[in-house]
PyMOL commands that place a pseudoatom at each C-alpha (Angstrom):
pseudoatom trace, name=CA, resn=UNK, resi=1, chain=A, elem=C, hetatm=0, pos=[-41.952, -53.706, 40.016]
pseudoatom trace, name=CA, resn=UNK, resi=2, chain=A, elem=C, hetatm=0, pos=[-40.014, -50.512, 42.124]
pseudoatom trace, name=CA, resn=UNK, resi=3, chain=A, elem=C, hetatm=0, pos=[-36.624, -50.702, 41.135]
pseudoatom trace, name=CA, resn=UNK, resi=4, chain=A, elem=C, hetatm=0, pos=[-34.494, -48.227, 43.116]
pseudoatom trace, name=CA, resn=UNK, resi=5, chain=A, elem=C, hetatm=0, pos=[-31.531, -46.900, 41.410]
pseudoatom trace, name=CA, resn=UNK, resi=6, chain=A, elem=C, hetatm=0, pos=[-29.425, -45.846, 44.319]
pseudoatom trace, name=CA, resn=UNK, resi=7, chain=A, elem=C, hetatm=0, pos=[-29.033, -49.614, 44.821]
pseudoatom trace, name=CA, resn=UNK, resi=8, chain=A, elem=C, hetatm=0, pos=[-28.068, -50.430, 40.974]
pseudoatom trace, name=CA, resn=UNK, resi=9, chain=A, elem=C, hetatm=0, pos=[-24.460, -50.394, 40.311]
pseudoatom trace, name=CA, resn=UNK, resi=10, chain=A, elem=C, hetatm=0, pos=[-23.676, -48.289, 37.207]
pseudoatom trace, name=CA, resn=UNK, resi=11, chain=A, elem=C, hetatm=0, pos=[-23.875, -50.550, 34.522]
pseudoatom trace, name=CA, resn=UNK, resi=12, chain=A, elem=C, hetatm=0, pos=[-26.966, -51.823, 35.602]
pseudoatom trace, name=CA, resn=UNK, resi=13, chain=A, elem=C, hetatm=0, pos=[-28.115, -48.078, 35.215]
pseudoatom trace, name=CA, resn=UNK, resi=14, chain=A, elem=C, hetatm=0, pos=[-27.040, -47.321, 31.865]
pseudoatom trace, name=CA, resn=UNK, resi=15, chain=A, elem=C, hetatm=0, pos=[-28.892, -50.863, 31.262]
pseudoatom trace, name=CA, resn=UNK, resi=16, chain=A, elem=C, hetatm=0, pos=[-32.226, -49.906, 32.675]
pseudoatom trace, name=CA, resn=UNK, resi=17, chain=A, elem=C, hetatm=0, pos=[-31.980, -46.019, 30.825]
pseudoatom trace, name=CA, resn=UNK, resi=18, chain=A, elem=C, hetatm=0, pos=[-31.272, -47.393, 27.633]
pseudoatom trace, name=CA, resn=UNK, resi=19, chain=A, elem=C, hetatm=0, pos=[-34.230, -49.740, 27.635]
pseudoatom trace, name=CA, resn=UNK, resi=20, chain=A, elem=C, hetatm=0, pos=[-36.201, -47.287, 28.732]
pseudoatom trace, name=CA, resn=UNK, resi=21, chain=A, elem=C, hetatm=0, pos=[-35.455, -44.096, 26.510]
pseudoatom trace, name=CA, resn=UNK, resi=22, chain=A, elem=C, hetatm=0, pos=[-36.175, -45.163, 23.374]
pseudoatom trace, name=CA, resn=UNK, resi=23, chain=A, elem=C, hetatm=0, pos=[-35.804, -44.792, 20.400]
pseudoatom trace, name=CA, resn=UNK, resi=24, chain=A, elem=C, hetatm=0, pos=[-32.372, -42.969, 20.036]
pseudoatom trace, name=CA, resn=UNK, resi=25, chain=A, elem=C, hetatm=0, pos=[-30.869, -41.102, 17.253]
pseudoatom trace, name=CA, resn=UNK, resi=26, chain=A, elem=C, hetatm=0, pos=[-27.658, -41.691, 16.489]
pseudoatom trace, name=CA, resn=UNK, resi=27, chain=A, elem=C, hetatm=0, pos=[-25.247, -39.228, 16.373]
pseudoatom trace, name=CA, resn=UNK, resi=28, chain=A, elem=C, hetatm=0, pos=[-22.206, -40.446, 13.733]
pseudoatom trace, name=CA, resn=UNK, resi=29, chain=A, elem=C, hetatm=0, pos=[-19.611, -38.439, 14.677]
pseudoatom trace, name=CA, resn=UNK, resi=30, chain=A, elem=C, hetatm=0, pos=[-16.569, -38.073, 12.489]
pseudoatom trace, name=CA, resn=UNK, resi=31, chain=A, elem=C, hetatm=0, pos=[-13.469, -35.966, 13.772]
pseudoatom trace, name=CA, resn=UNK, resi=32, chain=A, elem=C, hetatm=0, pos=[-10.192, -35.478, 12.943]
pseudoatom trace, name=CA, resn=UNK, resi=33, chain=A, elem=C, hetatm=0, pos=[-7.416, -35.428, 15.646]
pseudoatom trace, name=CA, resn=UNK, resi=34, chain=A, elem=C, hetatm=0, pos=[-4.348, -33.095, 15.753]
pseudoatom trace, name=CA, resn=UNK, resi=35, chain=A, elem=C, hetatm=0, pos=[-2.364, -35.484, 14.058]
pseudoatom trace, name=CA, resn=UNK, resi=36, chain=A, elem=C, hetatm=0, pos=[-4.529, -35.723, 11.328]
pseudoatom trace, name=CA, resn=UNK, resi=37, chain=A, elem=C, hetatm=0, pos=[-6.225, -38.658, 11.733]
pseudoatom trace, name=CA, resn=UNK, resi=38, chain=A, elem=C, hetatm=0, pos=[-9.470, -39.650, 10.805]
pseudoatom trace, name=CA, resn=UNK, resi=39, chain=A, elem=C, hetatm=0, pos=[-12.151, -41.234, 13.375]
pseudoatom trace, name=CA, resn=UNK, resi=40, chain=A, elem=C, hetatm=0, pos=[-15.834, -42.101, 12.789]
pseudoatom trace, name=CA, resn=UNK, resi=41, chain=A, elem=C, hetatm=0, pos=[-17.940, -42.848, 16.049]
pseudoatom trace, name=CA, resn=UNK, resi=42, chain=A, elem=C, hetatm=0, pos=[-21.752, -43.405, 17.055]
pseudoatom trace, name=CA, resn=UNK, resi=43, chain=A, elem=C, hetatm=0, pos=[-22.871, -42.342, 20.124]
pseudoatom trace, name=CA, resn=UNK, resi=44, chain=A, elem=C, hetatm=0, pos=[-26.760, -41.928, 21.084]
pseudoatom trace, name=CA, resn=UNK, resi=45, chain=A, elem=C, hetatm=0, pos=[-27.183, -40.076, 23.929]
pseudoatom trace, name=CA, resn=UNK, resi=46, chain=A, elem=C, hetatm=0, pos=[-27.804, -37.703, 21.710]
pseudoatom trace, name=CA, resn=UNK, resi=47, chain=A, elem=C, hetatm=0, pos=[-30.193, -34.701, 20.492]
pseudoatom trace, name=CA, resn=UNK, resi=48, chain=A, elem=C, hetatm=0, pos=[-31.475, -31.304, 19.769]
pseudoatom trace, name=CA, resn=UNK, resi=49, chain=A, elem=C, hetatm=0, pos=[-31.807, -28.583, 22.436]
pseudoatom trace, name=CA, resn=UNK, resi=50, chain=A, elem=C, hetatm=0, pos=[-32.278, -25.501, 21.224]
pseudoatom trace, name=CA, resn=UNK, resi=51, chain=A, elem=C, hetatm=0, pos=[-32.730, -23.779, 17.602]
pseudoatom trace, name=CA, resn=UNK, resi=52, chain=A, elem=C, hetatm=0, pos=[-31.666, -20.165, 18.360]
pseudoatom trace, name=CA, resn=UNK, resi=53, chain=A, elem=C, hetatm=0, pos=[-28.512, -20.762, 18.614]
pseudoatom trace, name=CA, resn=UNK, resi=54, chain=A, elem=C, hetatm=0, pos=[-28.930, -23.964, 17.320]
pseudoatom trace, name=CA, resn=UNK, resi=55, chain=A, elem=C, hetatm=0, pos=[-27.086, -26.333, 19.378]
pseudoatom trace, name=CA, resn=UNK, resi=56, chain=A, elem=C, hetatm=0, pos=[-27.246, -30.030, 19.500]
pseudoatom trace, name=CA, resn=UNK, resi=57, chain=A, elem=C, hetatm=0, pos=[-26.169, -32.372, 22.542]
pseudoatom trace, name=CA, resn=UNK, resi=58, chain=A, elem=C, hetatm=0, pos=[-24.334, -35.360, 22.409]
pseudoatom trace, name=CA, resn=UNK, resi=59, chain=A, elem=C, hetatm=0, pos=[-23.131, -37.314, 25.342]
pseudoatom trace, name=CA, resn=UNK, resi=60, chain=A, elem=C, hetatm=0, pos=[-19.697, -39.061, 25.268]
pseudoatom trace, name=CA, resn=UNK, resi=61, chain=A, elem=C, hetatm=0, pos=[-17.711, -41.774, 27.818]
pseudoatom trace, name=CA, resn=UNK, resi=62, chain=A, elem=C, hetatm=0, pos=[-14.734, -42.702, 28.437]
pseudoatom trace, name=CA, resn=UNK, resi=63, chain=A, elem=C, hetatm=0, pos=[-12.405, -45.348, 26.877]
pseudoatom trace, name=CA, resn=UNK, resi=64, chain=A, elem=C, hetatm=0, pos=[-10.803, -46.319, 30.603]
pseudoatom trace, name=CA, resn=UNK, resi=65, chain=A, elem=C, hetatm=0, pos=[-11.009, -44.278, 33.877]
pseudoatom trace, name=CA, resn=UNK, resi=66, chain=A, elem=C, hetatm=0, pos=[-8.870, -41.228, 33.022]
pseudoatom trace, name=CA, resn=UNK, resi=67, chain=A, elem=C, hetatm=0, pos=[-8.773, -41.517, 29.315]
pseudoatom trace, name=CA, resn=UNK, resi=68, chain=A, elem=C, hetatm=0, pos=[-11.058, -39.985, 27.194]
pseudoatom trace, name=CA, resn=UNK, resi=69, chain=A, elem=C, hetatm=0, pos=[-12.620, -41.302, 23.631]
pseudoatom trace, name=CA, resn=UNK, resi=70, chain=A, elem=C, hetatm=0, pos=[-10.855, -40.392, 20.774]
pseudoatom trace, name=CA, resn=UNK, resi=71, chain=A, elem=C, hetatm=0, pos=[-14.183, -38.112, 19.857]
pseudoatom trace, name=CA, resn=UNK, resi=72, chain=A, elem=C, hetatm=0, pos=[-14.368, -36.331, 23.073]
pseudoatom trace, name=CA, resn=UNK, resi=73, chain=A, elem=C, hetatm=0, pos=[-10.673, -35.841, 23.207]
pseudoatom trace, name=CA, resn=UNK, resi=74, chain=A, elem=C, hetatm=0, pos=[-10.630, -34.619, 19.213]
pseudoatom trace, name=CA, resn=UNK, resi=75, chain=A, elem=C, hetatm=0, pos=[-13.379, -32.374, 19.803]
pseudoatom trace, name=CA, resn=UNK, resi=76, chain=A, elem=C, hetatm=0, pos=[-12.433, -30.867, 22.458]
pseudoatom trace, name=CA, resn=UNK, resi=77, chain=A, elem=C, hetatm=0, pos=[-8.671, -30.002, 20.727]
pseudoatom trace, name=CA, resn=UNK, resi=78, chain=A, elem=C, hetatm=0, pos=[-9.885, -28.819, 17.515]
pseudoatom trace, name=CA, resn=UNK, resi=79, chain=A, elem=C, hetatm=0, pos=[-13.448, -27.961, 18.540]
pseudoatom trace, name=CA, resn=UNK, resi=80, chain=A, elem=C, hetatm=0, pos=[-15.075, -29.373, 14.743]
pseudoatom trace, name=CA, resn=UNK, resi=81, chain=A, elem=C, hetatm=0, pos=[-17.057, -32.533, 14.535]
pseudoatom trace, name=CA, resn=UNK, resi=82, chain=A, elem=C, hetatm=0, pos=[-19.613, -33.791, 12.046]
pseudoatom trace, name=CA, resn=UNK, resi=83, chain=A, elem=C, hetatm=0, pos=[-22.825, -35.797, 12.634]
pseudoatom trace, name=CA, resn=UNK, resi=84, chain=A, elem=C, hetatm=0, pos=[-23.827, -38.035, 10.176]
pseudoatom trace, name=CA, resn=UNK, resi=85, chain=A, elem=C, hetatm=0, pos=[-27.063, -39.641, 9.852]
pseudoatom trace, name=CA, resn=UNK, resi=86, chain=A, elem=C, hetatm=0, pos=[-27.676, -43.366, 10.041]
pseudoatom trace, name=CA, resn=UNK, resi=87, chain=A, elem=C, hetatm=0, pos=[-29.622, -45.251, 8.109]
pseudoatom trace, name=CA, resn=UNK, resi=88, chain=A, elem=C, hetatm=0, pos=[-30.218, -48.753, 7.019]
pseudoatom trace, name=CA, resn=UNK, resi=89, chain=A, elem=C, hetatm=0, pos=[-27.880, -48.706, 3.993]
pseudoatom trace, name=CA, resn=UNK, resi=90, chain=A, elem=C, hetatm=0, pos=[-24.985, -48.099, 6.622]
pseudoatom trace, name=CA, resn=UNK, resi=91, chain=A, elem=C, hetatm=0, pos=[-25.900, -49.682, 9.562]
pseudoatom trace, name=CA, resn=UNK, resi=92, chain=A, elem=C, hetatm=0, pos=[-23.128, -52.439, 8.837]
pseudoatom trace, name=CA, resn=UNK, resi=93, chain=A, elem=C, hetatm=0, pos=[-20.189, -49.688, 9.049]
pseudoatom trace, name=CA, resn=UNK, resi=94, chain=A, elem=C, hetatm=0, pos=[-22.011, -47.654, 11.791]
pseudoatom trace, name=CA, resn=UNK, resi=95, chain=A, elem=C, hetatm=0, pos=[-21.393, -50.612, 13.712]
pseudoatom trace, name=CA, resn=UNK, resi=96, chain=A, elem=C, hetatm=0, pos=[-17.927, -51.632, 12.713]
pseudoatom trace, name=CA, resn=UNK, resi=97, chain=A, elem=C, hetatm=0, pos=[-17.185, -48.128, 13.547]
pseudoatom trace, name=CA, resn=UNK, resi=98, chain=A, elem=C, hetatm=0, pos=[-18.620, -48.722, 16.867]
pseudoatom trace, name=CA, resn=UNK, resi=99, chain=A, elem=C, hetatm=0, pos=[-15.574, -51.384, 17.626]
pseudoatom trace, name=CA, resn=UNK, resi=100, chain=A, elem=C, hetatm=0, pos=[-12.548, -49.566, 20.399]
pseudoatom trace, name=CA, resn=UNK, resi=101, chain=A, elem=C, hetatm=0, pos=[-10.010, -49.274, 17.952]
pseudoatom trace, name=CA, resn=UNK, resi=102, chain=A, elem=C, hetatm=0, pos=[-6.647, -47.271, 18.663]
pseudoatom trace, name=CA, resn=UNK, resi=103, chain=A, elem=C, hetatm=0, pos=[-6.334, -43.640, 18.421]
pseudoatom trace, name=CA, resn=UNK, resi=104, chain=A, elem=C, hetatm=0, pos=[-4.351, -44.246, 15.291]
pseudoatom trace, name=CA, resn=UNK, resi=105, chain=A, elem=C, hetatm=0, pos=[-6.809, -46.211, 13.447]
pseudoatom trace, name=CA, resn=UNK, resi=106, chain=A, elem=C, hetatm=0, pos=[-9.069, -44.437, 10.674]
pseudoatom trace, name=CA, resn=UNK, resi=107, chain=A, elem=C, hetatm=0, pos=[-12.528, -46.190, 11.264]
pseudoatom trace, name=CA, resn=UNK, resi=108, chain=A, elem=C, hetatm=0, pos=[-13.226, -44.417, 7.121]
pseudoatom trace, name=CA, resn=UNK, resi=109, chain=A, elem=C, hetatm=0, pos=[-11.137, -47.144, 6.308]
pseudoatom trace, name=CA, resn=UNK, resi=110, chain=A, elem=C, hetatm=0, pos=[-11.779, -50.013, 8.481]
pseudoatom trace, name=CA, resn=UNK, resi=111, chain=A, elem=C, hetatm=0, pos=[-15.334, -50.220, 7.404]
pseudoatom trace, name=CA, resn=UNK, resi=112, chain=A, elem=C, hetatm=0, pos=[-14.998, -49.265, 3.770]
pseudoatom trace, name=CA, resn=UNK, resi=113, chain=A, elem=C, hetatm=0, pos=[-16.686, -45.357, 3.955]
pseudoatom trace, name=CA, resn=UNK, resi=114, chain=A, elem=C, hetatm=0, pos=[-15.612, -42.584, 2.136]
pseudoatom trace, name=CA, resn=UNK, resi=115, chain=A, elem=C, hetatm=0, pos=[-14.952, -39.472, 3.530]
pseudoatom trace, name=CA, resn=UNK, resi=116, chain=A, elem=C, hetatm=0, pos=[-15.596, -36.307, 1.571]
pseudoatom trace, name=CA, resn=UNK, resi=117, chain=A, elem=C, hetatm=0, pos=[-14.606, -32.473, 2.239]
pseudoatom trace, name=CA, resn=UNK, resi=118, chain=A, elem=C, hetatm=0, pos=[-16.670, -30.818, 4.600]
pseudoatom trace, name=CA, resn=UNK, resi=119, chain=A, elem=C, hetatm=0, pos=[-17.189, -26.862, 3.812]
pseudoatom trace, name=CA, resn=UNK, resi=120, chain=A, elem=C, hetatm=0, pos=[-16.662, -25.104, 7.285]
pseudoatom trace, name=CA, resn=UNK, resi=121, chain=A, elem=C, hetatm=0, pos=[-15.150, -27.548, 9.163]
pseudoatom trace, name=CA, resn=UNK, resi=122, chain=A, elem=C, hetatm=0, pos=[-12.306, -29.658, 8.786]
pseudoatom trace, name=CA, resn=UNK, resi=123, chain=A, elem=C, hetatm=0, pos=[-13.501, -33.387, 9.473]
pseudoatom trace, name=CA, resn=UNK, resi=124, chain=A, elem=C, hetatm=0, pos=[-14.686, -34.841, 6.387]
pseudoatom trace, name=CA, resn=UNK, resi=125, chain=A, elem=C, hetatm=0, pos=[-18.181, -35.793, 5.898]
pseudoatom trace, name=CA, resn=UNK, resi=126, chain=A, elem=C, hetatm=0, pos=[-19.644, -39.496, 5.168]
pseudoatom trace, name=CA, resn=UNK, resi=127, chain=A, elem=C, hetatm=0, pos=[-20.460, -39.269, 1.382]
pseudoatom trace, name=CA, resn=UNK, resi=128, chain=A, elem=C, hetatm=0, pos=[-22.539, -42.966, 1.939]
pseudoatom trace, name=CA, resn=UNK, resi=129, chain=A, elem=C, hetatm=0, pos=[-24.745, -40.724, 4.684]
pseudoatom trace, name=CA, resn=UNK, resi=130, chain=A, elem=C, hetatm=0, pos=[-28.138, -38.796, 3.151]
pseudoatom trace, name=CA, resn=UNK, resi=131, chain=A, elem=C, hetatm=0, pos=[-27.400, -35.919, 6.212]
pseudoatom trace, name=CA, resn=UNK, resi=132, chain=A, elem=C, hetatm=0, pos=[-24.228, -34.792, 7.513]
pseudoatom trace, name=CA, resn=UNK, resi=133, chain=A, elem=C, hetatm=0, pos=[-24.054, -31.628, 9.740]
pseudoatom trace, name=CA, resn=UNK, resi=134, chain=A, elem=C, hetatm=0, pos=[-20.967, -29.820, 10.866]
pseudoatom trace, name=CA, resn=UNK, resi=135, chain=A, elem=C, hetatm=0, pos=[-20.698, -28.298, 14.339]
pseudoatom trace, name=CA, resn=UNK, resi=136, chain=A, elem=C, hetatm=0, pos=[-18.174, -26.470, 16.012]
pseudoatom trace, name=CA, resn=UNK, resi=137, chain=A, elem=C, hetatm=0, pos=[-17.866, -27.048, 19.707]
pseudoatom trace, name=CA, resn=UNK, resi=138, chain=A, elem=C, hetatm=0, pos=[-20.053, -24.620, 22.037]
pseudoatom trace, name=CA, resn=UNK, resi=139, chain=A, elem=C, hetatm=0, pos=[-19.230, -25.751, 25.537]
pseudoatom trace, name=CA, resn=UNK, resi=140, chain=A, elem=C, hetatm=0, pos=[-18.125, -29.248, 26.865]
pseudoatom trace, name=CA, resn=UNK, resi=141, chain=A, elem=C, hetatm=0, pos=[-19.505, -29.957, 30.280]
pseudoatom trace, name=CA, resn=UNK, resi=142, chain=A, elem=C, hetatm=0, pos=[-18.101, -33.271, 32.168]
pseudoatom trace, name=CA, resn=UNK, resi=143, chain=A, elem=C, hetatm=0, pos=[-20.466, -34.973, 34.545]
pseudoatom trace, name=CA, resn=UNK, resi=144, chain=A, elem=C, hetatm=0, pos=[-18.888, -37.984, 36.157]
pseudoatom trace, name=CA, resn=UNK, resi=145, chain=A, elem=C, hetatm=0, pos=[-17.072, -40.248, 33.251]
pseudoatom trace, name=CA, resn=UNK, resi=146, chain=A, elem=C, hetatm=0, pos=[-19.254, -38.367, 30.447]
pseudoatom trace, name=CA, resn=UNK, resi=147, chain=A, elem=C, hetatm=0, pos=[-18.207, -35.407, 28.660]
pseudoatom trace, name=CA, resn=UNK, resi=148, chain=A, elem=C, hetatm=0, pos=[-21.749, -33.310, 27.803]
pseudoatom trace, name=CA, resn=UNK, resi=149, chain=A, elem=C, hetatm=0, pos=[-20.541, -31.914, 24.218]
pseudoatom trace, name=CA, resn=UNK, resi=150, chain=A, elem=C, hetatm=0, pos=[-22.943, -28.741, 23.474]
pseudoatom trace, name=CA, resn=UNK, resi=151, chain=A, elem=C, hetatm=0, pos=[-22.242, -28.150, 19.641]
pseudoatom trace, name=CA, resn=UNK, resi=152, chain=A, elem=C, hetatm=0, pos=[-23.405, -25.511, 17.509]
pseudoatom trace, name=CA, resn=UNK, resi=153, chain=A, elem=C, hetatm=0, pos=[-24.691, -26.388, 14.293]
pseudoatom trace, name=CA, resn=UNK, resi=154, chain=A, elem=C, hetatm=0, pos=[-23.020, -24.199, 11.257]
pseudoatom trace, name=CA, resn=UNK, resi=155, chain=A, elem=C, hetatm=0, pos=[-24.093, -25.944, 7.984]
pseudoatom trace, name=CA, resn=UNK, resi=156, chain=A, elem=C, hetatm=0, pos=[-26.104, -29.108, 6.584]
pseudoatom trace, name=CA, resn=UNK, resi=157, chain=A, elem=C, hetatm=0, pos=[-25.803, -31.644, 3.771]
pseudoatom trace, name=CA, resn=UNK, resi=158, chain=A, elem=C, hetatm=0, pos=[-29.028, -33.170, 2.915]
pseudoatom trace, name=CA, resn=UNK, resi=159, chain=A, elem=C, hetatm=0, pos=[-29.378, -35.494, -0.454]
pseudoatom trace, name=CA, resn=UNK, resi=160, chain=A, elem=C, hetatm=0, pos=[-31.238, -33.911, -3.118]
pseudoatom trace, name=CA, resn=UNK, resi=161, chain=A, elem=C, hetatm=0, pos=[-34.079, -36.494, -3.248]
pseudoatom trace, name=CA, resn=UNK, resi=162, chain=A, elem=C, hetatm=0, pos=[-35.287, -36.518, 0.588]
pseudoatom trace, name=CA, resn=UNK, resi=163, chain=A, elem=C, hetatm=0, pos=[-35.981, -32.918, 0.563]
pseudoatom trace, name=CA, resn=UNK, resi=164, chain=A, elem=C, hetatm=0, pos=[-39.744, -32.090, 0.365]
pseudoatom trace, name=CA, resn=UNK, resi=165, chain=A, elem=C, hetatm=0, pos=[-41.787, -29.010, -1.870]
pseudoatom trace, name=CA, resn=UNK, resi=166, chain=A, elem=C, hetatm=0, pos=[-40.914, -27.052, 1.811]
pseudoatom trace, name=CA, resn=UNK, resi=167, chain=A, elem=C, hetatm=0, pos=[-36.907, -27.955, 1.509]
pseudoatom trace, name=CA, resn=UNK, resi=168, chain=A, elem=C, hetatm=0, pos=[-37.491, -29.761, 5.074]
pseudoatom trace, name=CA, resn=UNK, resi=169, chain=A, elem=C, hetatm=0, pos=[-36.306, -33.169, 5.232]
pseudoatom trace, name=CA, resn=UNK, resi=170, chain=A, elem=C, hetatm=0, pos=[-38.700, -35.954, 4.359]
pseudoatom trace, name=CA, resn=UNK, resi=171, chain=A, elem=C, hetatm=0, pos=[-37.931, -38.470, 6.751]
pseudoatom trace, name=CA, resn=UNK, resi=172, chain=A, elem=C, hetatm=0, pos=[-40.436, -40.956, 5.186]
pseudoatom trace, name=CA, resn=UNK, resi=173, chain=A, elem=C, hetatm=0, pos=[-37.764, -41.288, 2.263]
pseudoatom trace, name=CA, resn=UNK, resi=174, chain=A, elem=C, hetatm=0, pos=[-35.008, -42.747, 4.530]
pseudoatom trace, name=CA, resn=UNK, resi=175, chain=A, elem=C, hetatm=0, pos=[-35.054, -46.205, 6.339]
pseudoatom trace, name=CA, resn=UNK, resi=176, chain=A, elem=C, hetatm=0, pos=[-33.520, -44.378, 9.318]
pseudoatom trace, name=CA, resn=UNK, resi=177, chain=A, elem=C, hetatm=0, pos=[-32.049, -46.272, 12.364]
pseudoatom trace, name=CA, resn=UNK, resi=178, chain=A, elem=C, hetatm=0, pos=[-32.857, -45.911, 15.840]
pseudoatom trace, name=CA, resn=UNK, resi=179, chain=A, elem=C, hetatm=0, pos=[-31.120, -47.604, 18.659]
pseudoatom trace, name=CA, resn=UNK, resi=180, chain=A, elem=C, hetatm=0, pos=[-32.733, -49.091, 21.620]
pseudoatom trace, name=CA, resn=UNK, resi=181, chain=A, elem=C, hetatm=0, pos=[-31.778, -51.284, 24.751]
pseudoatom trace, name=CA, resn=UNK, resi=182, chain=A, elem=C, hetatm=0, pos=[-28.988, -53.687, 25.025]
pseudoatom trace, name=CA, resn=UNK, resi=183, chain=A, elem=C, hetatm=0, pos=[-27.750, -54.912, 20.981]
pseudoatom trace, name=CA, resn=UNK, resi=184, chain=A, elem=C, hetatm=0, pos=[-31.591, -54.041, 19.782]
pseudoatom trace, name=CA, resn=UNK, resi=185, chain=A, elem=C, hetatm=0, pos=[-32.332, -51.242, 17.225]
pseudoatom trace, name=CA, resn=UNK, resi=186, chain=A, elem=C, hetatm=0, pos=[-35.361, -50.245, 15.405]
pseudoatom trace, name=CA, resn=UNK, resi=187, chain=A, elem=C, hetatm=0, pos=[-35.714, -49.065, 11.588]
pseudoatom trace, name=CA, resn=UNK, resi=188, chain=A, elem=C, hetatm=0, pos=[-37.848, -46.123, 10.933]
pseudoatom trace, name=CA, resn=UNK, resi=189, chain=A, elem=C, hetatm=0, pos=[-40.116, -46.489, 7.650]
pseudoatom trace, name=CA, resn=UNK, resi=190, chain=A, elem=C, hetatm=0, pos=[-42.730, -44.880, 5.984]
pseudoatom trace, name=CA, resn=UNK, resi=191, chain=A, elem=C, hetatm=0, pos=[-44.938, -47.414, 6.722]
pseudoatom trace, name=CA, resn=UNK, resi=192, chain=A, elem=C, hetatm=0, pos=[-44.544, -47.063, 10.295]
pseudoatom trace, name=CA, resn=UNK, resi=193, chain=A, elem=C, hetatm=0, pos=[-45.078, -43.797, 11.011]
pseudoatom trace, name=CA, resn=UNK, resi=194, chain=A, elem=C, hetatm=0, pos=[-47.893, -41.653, 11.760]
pseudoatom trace, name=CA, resn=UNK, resi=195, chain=A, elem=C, hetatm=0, pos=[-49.060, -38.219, 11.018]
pseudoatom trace, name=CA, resn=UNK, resi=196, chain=A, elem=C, hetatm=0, pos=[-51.012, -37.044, 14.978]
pseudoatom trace, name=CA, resn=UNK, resi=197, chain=A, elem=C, hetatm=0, pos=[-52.041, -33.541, 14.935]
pseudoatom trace, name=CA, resn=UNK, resi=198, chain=A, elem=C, hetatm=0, pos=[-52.897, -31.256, 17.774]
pseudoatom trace, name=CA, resn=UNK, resi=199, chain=A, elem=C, hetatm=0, pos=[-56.392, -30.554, 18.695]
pseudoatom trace, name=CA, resn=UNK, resi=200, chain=A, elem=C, hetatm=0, pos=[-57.236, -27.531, 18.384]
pseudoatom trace, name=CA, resn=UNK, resi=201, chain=A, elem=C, hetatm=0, pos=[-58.611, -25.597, 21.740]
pseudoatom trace, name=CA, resn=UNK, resi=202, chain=A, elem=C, hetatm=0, pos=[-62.021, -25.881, 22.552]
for i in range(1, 202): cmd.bond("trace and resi %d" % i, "trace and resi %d" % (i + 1))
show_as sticks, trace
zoom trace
């Protein structure tokens, strides 16, 4: 089948990408507004693009036409965010979090997370998460309904026991989730991963 996407409305876009690019990280974004407030978001239109500086990308919508999401509109008035990792221990309150509550709501309290003191920034962490990494805002870019957020990547939390002899990140260690078309996600094991290395040149 040819499907031509000048004749899909734009749901039925975002339907057909999401099915198709996969897996997704997901970003878990936690922000505090100018009031104070606490919010915890996933989003996963999300991922690295460059390591010097190094930035990350993350894509965010809108809540209505006109009215940004509580993370876009946080980020972009204090500039600090954090991204928490996501893995199958949390996956319950990743997706509570996911639920359009008000602008007043804490989502650290509505699904039972604690938040701990970042070190650079000011939006707490997500002490239940193995990784959290704070960013400051680099550049915001809006395309359409979807603010672009570039952020720059100032300091990491990793747990002590998924580091390897290297102090890399042992993914193998984690159960992480990915998220893939429509309500479907994917858990990433040791036992399903591969080691492929590249050939060397003839």
């Amino acid at each position: 089948m040819e499907i031509n996407v000048k004749k899909l409305e734009p749901k039925q876009i975002y339907k057909l990408m999401t099915s198709i690019i996969v897996p997704r990280p997901i970003a878990w974004i936690s922000t505090v507004s100018k009031k104070g407030v606490y919010n915890l978001a996933p989003f996963s239109y999300f991922g690295g693009i460059s390591s010097e500086p190094p930035l990350i990308m993350v894509s965010i919508g809108s809540k209505s036409p006109g009215e940004k999401k509580d993370t876009w509109k946080n980020i972009e008035e204090t500039g600090e965010f954090v991204i928490n990792m996501v893995t199958k221990e949390v996956l319950a309150e990743m997706n509570i979090t996911a639920l359009p509550f008000e602008e007043e709501v804490d989502e650290f309290e509505k699904a039972g997370l604690t938040p701990v003191p970042s070190t650079v920034v000011k939006p707490p962490r997500v002490k239940e998460s193995p990784v959290s990494v704070e960013c400051r805002r680099y550049e915001i870019i809006e395309i359409g309904k979807m603010g672009v957020v570039l952020g720059e990547i100032l300091n990491v939390h990793v747990r002590d026991d998924i580091l390897n002899e290297k102090g890399y990140v042992d993914t193998t260690k984690l159960e992480i989730v990915g998220r893939l078309g429509g309500a479907n996600y994917c858990l990433i094991t040791a036992d399903n991963t591969f080691e492929l290395k590249r050939p060397d040149k003839e």
